[in-house]
KEBABA-492228 format. One record per residue (C-alpha): y, z, x negated; residue number from 0. Coordinates in nm, 2 decimals. Each point is the difference from the previous one (the first is absolute). Layout:
REM residues N
      c2      c3      c1    i
       Y       Z       X  NUM
...
//
This chain:
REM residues 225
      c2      c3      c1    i
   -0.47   -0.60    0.38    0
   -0.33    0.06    0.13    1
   -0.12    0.26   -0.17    2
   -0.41   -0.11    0.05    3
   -0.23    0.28    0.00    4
   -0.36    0.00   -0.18    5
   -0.31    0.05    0.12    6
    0.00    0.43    0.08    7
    0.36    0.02   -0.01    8
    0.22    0.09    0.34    9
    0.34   -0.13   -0.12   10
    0.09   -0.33    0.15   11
    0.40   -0.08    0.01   12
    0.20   -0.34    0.00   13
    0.31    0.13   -0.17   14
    0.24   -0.30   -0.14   15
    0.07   -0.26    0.26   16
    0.16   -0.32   -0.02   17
    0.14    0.08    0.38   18
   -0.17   -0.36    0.08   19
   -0.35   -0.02    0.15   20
   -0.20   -0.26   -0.11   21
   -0.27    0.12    0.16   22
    0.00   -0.25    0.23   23
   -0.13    0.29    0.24   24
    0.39    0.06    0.14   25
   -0.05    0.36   -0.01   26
   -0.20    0.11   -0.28   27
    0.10    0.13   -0.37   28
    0.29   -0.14   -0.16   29
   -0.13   -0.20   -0.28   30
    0.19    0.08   -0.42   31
    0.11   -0.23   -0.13   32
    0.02    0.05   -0.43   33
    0.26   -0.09   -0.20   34
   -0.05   -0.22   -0.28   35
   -0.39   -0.05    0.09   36
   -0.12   -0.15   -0.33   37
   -0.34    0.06   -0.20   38
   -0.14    0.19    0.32   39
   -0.35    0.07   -0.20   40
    0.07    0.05   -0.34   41
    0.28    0.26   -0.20   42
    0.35    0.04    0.05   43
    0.23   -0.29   -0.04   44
    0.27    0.23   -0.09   45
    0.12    0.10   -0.33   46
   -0.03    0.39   -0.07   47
    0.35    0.16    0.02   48
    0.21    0.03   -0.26   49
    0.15    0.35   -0.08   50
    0.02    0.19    0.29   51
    0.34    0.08    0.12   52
   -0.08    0.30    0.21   53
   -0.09    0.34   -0.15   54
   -0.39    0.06   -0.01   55
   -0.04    0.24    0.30   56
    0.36   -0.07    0.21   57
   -0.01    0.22    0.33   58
    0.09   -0.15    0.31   59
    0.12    0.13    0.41   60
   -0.07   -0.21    0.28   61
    0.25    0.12    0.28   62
   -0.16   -0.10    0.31   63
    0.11    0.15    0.38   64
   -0.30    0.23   -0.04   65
    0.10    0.16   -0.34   66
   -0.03   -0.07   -0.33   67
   -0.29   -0.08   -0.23   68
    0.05    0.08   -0.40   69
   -0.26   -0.23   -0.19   70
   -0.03    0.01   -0.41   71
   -0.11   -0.34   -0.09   72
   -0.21   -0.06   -0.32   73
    0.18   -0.27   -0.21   74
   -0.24    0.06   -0.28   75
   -0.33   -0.11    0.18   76
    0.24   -0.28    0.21   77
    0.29   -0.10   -0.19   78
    0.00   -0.33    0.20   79
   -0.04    0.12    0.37   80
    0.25    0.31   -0.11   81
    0.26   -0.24   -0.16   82
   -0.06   -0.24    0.32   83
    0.09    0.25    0.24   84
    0.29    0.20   -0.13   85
    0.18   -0.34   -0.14   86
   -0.07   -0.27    0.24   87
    0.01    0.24    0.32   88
    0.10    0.38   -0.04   89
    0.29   -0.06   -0.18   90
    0.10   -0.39    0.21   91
    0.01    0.26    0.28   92
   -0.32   -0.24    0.18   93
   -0.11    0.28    0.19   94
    0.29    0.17    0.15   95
   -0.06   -0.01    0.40   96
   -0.38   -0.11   -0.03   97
   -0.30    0.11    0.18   98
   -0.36    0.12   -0.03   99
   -0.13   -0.29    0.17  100
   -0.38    0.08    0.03  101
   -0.11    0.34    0.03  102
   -0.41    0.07   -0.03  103
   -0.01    0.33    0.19  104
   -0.13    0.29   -0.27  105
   -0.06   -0.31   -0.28  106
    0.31   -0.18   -0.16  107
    0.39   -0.10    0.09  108
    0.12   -0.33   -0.06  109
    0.38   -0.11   -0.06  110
    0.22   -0.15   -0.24  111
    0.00   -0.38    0.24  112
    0.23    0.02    0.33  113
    0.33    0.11    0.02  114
    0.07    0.25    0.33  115
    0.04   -0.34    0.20  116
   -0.37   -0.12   -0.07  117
    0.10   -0.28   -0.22  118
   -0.22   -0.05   -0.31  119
    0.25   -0.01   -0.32  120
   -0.07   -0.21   -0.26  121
   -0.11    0.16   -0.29  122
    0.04   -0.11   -0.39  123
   -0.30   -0.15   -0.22  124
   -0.34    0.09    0.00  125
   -0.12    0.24   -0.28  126
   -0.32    0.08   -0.21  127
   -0.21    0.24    0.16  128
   -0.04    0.29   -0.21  129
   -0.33    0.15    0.22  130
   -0.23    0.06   -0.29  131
    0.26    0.21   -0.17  132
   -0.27    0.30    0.13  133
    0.17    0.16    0.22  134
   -0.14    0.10    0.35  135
    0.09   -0.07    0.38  136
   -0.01    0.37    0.05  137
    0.20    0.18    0.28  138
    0.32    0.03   -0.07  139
    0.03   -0.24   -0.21  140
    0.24   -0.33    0.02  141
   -0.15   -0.39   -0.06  142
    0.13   -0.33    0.05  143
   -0.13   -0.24    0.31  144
   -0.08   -0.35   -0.10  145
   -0.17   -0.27    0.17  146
   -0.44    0.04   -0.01  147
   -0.05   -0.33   -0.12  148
    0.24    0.03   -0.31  149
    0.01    0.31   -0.22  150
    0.29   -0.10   -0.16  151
    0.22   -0.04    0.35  152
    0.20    0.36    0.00  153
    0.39   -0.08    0.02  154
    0.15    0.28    0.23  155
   -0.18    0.15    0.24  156
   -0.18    0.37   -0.11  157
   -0.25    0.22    0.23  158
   -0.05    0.36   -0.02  159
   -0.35    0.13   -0.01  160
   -0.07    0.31    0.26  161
   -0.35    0.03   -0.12  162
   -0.21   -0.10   -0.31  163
   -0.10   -0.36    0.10  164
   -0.15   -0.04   -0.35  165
   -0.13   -0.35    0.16  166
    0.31   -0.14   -0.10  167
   -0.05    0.07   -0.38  168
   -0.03   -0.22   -0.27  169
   -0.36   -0.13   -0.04  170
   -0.01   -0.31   -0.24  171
    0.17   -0.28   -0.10  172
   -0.27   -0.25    0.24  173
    0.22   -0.06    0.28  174
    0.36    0.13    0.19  175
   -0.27    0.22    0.24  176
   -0.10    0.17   -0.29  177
    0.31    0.03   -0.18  178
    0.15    0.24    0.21  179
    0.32    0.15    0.05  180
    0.25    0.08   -0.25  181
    0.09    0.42    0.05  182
    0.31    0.07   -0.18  183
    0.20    0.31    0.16  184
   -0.12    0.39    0.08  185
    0.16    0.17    0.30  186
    0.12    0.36   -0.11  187
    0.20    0.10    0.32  188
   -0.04   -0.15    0.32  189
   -0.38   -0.05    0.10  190
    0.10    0.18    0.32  191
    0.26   -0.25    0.06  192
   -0.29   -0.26   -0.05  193
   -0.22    0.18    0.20  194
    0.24   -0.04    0.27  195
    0.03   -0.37   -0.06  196
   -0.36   -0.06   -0.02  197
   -0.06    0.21    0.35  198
    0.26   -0.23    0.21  199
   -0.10   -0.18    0.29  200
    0.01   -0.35   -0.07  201
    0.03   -0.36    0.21  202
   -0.11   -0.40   -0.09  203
    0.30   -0.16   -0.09  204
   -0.05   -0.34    0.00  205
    0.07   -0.18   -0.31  206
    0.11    0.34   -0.24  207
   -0.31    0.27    0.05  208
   -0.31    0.04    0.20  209
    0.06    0.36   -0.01  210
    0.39    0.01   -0.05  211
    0.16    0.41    0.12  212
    0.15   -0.03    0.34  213
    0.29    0.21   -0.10  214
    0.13   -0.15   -0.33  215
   -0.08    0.20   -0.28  216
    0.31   -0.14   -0.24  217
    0.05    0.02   -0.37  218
    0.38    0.07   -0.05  219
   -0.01   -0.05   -0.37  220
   -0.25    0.05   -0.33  221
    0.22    0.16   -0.27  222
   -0.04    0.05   -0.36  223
    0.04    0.39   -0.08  224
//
């Protein structure tokens, strides 16, 4: 996803890839590609969710090889994007042996796409985005990467804000540029692993990340605790 910055703002990252450049360029960003692109302009075409079947604030671990992050994710501001992520992926096992794909040095970590061999994994449905639920794209905080040209595009890929980019916020209901991006987790333990992460040198890999870590940075597992 390329997160698009506004006029003032500092923040620019392309942060869910389709690992195909249409470009036509041959060696610029890997365009998204969306899931289920219907109604681009107007609300969501999905239905709200039903009962949620995760609690209201479950707390997560992401094991990586540079230690672990502990996140608290809000279920009661995103029911959909927390019930999306724990039962489609977390608990499928989806991102056991991925990577942080794109790194934005001192800005945001993307990951939740390729598998340790650099293959994009295909990810389940497309879901509602949640954005204007009110919270923030503070640092420290956890959101989920969709494509810029469809608000409601997020399926499995998630990126870790280092900073407050407060450009990627919730605006209005006008366009997918001013929708925003959906926050949904808190770190509580591990902002120096992420600090880490976000401070890695980095390398253009074609077709995966323009800014992908040279030394894999791998998520082992996310587990429920």
């Amino acid at each position: 996803v390329s997160l698009k910055k506004r006029d003032g703002d500092d923040a620019t990252a392309n942060i869910e890839s389709s690992g195909n450049d249409n470009s036509g360029s041959g060696g610029g960003e890997a365009q998204p590609t969306v899931a289920n692109p219907v109604n681009l302009s107007g609300d969501s075409p999905f239905s709200p969710a039903a009962a949620p079947r995760v609690p209201n604030n479950p707390k997560v671990v992401f094991k990586t090889s540079v230690g672990d992050i502990h996140v608290t994710l809000n279920g009661e501001k995103s029911p959909i994007t927390v019930d999306n992520f724990i039962e489609n992926y977390v608990k499928r096992g989806f991102y056991n042996d991925t990577i942080f794909h794109y790194v934005q040095k001192d800005a945001m970590v993307v990951g939740g796409g390729y598998g340790v061999d650099n293959q994009l994994k295909e990810p389940r449905a497309a879901i509602q985005s949640e954005a204007d639920n009110g919270l923030s794209n503070k640092q420290g905080t956890l959101a989920m990467a969709r494509a810029p040209d469809y608000q409601h595009g997020a399926t499995s890929q998630f990126f870790f804000n280092l900073k407050d980019n407060m450009q990627f916020d919730h605006q209005s209901r006008e366009s997918a540029q001013t929708y925003g991006y959906c926050v949904f987790g808190t770190v509580t333990q591990g902002m120096d692993v992420l600090t880490k992460i976000g401070g890695v040198a980095t390398k253009d890999q074609p077709e995966v990340s323009p800014a992908m870590p040279v030394e894999p940075v791998v998520i082992h597992s996310i587990d429920v605790l």
